[in-house]
N, C-alpha and C positions, 0 to 999 in steps of 0.2 A: 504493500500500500504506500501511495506515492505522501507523502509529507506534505502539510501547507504551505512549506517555504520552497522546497521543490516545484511543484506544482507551480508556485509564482513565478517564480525560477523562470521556466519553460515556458510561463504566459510572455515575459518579459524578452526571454531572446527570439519568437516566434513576433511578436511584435517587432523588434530589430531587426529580424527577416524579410519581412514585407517592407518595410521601411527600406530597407537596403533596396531590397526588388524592385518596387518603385522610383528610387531615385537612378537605378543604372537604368530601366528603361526610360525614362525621361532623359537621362544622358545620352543613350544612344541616339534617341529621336532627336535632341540638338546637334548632336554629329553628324547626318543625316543630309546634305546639301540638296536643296529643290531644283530641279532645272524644267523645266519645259520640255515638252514630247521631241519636238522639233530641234531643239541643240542633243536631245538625246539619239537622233536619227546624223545628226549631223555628225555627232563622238562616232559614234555608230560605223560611219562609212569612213570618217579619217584612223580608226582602227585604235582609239580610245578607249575603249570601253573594253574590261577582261574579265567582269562576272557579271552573272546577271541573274536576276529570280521574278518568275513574272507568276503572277495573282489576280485574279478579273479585277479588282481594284486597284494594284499597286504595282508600279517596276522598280524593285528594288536591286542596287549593284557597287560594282567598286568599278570606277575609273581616273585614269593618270590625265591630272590640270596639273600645270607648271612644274613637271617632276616631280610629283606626289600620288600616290594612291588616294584617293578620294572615295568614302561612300557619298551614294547619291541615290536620288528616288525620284521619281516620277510617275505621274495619272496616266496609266494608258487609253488608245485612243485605238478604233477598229484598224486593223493593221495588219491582213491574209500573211505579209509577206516578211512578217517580222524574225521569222525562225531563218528562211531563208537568208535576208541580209546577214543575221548574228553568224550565220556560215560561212557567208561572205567574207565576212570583216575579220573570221579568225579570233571566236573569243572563245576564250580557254576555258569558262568553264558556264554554263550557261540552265536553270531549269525551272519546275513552274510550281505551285504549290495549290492544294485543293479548294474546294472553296469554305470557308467557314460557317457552320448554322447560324440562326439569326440568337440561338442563346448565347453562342462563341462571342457572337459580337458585342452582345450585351454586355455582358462580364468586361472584357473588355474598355468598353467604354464609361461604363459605371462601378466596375470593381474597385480603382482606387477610391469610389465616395464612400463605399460600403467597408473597405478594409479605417478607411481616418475613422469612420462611428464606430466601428470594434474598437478601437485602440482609447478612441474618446470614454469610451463607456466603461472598459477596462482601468483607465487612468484614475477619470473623476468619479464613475459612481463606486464600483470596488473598492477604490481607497476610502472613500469617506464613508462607509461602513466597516470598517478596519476598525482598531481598538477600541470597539464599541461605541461608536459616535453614533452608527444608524442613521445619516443623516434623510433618509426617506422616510424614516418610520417614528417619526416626531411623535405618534399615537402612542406608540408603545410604553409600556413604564422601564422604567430604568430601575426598578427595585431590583437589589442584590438579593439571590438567596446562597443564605450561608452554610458553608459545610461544617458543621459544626461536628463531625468525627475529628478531624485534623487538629479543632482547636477548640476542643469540647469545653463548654465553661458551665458551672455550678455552681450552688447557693456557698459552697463552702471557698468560691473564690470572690465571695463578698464579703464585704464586714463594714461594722458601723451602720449599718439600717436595721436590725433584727427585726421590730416592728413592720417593717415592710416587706420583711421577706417573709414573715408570717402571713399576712396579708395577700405574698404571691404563691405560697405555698396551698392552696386555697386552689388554684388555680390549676394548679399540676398536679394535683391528686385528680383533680375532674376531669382533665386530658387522658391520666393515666387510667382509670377506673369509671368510665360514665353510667357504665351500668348501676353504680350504688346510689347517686344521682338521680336519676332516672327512675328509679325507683317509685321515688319519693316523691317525683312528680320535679324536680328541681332542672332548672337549665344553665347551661353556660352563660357566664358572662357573655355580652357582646364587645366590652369596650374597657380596657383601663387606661384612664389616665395615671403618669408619674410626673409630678411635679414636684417641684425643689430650688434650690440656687445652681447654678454650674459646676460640676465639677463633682456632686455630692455621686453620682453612680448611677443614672438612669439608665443610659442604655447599657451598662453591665449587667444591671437587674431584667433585662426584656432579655438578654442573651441568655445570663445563667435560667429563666424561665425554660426557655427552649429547650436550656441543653438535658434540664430535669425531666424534663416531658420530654424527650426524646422524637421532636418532632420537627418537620423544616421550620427553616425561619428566613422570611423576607423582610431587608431593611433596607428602608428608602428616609428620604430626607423631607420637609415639606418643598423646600422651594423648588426642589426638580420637577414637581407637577407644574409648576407654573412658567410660563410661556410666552415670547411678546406674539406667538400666533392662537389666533383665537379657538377654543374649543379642545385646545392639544390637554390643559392640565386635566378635565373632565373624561378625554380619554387614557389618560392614564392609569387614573383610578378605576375607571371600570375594567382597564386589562392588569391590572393589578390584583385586584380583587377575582378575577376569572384566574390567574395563576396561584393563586391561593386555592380555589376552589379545586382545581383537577390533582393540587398537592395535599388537600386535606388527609388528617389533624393538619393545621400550620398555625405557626402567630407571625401575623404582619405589623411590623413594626416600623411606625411614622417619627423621626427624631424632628424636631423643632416643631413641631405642630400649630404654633403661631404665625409663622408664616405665610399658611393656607387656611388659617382656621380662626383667623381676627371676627370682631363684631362686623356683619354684613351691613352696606354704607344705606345709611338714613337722610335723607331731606335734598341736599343741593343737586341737580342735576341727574337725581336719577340713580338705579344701581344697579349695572349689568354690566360687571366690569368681566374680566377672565379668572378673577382668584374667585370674583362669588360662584362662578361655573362652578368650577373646582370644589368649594365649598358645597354645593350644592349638590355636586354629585357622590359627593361624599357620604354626605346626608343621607341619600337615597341610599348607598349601599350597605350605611351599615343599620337602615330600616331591612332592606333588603334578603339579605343571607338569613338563613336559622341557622339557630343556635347549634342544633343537633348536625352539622355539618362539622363543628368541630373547628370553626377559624373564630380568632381572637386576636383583634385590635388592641395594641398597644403602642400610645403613642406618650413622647414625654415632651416637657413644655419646661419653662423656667420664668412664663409669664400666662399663668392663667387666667389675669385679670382681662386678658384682653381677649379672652376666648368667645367665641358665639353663643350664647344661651341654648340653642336651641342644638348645640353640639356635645353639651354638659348633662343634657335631662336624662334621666333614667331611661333605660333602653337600647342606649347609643352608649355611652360611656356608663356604664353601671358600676364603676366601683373609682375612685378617686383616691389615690394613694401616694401621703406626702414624704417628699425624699428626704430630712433634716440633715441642717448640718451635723456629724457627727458628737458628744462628746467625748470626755476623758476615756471612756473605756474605751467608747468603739475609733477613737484615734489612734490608741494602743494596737486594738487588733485587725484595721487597716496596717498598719506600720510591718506588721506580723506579713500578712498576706505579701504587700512589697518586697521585704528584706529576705524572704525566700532564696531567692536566687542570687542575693547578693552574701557575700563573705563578710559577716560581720566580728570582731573583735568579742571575745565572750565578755571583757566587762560592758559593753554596750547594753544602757537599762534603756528601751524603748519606753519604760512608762514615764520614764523623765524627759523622752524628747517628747511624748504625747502631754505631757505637763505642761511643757515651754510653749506648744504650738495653739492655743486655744481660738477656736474661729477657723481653723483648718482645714477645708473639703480634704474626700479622697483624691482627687487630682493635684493638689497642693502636697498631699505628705508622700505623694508616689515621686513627684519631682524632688520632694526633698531628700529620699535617699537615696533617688538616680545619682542628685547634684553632688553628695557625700562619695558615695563611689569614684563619681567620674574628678573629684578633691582629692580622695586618697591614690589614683591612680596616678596624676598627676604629680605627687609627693613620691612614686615607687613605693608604697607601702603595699604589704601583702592583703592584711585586714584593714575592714572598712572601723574608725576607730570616733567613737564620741566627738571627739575635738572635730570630726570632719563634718558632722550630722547636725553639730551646732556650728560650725559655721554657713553651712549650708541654708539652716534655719534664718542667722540674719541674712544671710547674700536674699533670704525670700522676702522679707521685709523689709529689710532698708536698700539692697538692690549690692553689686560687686563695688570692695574694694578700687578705693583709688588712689593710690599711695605714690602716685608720680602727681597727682596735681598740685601745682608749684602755691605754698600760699605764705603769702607774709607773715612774720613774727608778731604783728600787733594784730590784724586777724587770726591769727590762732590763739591770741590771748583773748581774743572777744570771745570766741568760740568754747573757748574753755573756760570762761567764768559763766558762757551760756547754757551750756553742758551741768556745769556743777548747779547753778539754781533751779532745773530741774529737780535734779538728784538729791540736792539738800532740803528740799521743800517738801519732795515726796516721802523722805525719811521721817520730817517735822508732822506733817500736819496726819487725820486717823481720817483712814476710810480709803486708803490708795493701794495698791496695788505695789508689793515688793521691787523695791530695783534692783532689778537684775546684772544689768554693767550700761556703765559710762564710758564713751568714748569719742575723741576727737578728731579721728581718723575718718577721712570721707567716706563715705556709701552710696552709691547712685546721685541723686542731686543734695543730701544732705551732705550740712563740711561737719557735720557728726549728731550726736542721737543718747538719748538716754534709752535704756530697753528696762519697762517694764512688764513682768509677767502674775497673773493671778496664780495663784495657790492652788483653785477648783474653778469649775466653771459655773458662771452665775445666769441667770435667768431672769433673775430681779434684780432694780441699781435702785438704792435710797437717795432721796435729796442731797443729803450730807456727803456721800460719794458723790455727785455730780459737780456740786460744789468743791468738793475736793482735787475733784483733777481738775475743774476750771482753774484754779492756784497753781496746780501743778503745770500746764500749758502753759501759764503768763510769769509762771519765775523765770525762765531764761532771759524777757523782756526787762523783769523785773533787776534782776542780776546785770543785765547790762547798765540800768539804769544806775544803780548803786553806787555799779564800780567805776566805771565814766561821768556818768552827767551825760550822757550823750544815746539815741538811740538808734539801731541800723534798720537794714531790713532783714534779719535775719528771723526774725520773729512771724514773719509774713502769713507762713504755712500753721503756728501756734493759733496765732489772732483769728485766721479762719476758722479752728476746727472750735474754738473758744464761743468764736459769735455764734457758730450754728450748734452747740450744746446748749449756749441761752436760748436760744431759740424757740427750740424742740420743750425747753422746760418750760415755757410761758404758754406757748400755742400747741403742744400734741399733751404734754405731761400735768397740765393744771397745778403747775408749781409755784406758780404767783400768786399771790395773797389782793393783788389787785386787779387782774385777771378772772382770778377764781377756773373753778371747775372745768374748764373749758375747751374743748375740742376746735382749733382753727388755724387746722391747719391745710396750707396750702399744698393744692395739687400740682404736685412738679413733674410730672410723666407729661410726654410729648400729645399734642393734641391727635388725637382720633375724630374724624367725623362722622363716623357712622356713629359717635355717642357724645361726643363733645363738638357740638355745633356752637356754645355760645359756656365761656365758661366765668361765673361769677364769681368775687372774693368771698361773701359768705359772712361778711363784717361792714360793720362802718368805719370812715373815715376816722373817728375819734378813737376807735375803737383800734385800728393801726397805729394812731399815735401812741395811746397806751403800750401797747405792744413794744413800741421802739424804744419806751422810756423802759421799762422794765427791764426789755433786753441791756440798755446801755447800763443801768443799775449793777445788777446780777454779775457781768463782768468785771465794772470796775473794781465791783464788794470785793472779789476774787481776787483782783488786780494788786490790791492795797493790802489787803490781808497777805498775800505772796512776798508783796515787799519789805514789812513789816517782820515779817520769817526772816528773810535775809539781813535786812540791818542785826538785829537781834541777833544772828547766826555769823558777823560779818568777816571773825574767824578761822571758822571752819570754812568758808567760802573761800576765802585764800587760800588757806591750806589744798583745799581738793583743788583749785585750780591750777595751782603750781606742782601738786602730784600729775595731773592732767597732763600739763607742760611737757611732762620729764618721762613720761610712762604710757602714754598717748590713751592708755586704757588701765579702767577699775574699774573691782568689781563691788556686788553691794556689802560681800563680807568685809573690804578693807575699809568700805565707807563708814559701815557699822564701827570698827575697830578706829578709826580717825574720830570719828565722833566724841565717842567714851573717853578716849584719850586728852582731848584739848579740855571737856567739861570734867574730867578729875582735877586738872590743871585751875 
């Protein structure tokens, strides 16, 4: 059996073939000299002419003009006596050729238009269904189905969702067993949705489903249904859905589902666009199919707010399953499933790097011990060793190392009295979050960072902690101010995250006493018009001004109180700043130990 590349092979020099063919006959025919019957009667008798091939249509021959062999051709004309002269005249070689059918001559004259449209059609349509481009069959869906023998994936290569996989475990028993189901009178699901933030494991959980239930799986995207030609994304879905059906059990799996599946457009001009096709025909099919067929939509989203109503209700999406960021434990045994394959140092305690990383999807802690590996490699070390794993942890937060960027001696003392009124503030005041380490060494756009880490993770923040790190963001401002008299702009990225914690605590958190109770806060998602045609504040004017005075309040309170720390502390602020200077990094046990030491003093 001939191989596809073969095969092409041989389409391709079979095409150079004709090609070649063509162009020597076109060559020959311009080699060819026309002459008139009459100069050919004339060579003829002055004993010119020494071949000759005659054809009801054509005389073709070779004769000598100016010392040369010459072909030549000419239109015969009735002429009894033409054999006889070429006797005459003594030509060497002379004879006649049959006549050709009228298909001969067809071919002929239209073969070369027929061989350019093989070659055209060979070039442009063949190639451009080559690596799956298809470009005729724009209908078709482009949903992958996957072989999941090769790369069989399990509930046991998840971790950090167990609530959801219970939830999908549910799922694959009725795959697996329908009969006990069925029983009972129960049917499949038609529809899960997984929603979550990015990164937390959707579509690992639609695979490891599959690979439980040991049945196909097709994954498609939403935007591949969508098309700037009209009606293509609607047929997709329905050949989607039709290759689902002749592979039943399967689960078709839709990843971004907001991109096909937003709220269908309300009021301005109308709405027949090409995603509500899509949309629509979606609709229809997952009314469509029964249950007892054995296919099951699963599609995951990271923005359900903006999903269709009528794509949510019961019957179509029956079961709605949230994908949480992980915590402590299940960051631990994430971390577990990653470092697998990777060669870890045995004093490596994963529960201290799942400690350090709080707020961490699975896609965050699987980059994080890629990034340690590919640290320790680059060191030549054998094992992957903590020091790597934590650095790795800040390169994810505060971004790489920059230890060639050139910086002055009086901005690095900025920086390091800014550094330290974090750090001395967050020690001072209750309700913050342990410091971790100080340092003065660049990291992505910061010229350095205090790193704070929690103990546990929290779920609920009191006033008092809110307040408390407001202080702790505005002492580095605050520390400048101390120590100079003067203020930069280093504070720039502080001051923001500062005003929008006052913010959030007057308008979402009803933490204002002047305020009160209050719910108003503003919608900052991009406008949608199929739901947001006209979008109002929700407050009066006075009632903004309030707003801005509190906010400015709330800050400053922070502001002064931070300052107030550090005069008070104006000591130990030296001190750390000139350890700073000298050591580029501390940690929070030396700070702890500096501390005690200057106040026995």
């Amino acid at each position: 059996m001939i191989n596809k590349g073969m095969r092409q092979l041989l389409l391709w020099m079979l095409g150079f073939m004709l090609l070649a063919g063509i162009y020597n006959s076109i060559k020959v025919s311009q080699s060819e000299k026309d002459i008139p019957y009459s100069e050919f009667k004339s060579k003829l008798k002055s004993k010119e002419i020494k071949k000759v091939v005659v054809s009801p249509d054509l005389i073709k021959g070779e004769m000598i003009a100016e010392g040369k062999k010459v072909n030549f051709k000419t239109i015969p004309m009735s002429d009894s006596n033409l054999v006889k002269d070429m006797e005459e005249s003594g030509v060497e070689n002379f004879a006649a050729t049959a006549d050709k059918s009228w298909i001969t001559s067809i071919l002929l004259n239209i073969g070369w238009i027929l061989i350019f449209i093989l070659i055209w059609w060979f070039i442009f349509f063949r190639q451009a269904q080559m690596g799956g481009k298809q470009a005729m069959n724009f209908g078709k869906s482009r949903a992958r189905q996957q072989d999941l023998k090769k790369n069989k994936i399990t509930f046991k290569d998840v971790a950090g969702c167990d609530e959801s996989k219970e939830e999908l475990k549910d799922i694959v028993d009725y795959l697996k067993n329908p009969k006990k189901y069925k029983t009972l009178g129960g049917t499949l699901p038609k529809g899960v949705l997984l929603y979550g933030p990015p990164g937390t494991g959707k579509t690992l959980l639609a695979k490891a489903v599959a690979g439980e239930a040991g049945v196909e799986f097709f994954t498609s995207s939403g935007s591949e249904f969508v098309e700037m030609f009209v009606g293509v994304g609607a047929s997709r879905v329905r050949d989607l859905f039709e290759r689902a059906k002749r592979n039943a059990p399967a689960i078709v799996f839709i990843d971004e589902l907001d991109a096909v599946g937003r709220h269908r457009f309300a009021g301005i001009g109308g709405g027949h666009d090409e995603r509500e096709q899509t949309l629509n025909q979606l609709l229809v099919e997952l009314d469509g199919f029964d249950s007892k067929e054995g296919i099951i939509l699963i599609a995951a989203t990271n923005r359900p707010d903006v999903l269709d109503p009528a794509l949510l209700r019961p019957g179509r999406f029956d079961r709605r399953i949230n994908v949480p960021i992980p915590d402590i434990k299940g960051r631990q045994e994430i971390l577990k499933v990653h470092s697998r394959k990777v060669i870890m140092d045995e004093n490596v305690d994963l529960s201290i790097v799942a400690q350090r990383t709080p707020g961490f999807v699975g896609a965050d802690l699987a980059n994080i011990v890629n990034e340690a590996a590919i640290i320790a490699a680059k060191k030549d070390k054998q094992k992957v060793e903590f020091s790597d794993l934590e650095e790795a942890i800040e390169k994810m937060i505060a971004g790489p190392q920059r230890r060639t960027r050139v910086i002055s001696e009086n901005e690095r003392k900025i920086v390091a009295y800014h550094e330290s009124g974090h750090a001395i503030v967050a020690k001072m005041i209750k309700g913050c979050d342990p410091v971790h380490k100080v340092t003065i060494i660049p990291r992505g756009p910061a010229l350095g960072y205090t790193m704070q880490l929690p103990k546990e993770d929290r779920y609920l923040t009191s006033k008092t902690e809110i307040l408390s790190r407001l202080s702790v963001l505005l002492a580095g401002r605050a520390a400048e101010e101390v120590t100079f008299g003067e203020l930069t702009t280093g504070a720039h990225d502080d001051l923001s995250k500062a005003t929008a914690y006052a913010q959030k605590m007057v308008t979402e958190f009803g933490m204002s006493e002047k305020i009160g109770p209050l719910s108003l806060k503003k919608d900052e998602s991009e406008v949608f018009l199929g739901r947001d045609i006209v979008r109002q504040p929700g407050y009066s004017d006075e009632t903004s001004r309030n707003i801005d005075e509190e906010v400015k309040r709330i800050v400053n309170d922070a502001y002064f109180k931070a300052k107030n720390i550090l005069i008070e502390n104006k000591t130990v602020l030296d001190k750390l700043a000139s350890v700073l200077m000298e050591k580029e990094t501390v940690d929070g046990a030396e700070i702890d130990d500096m501390i005690s030491q200057l106040n026995a003093v």
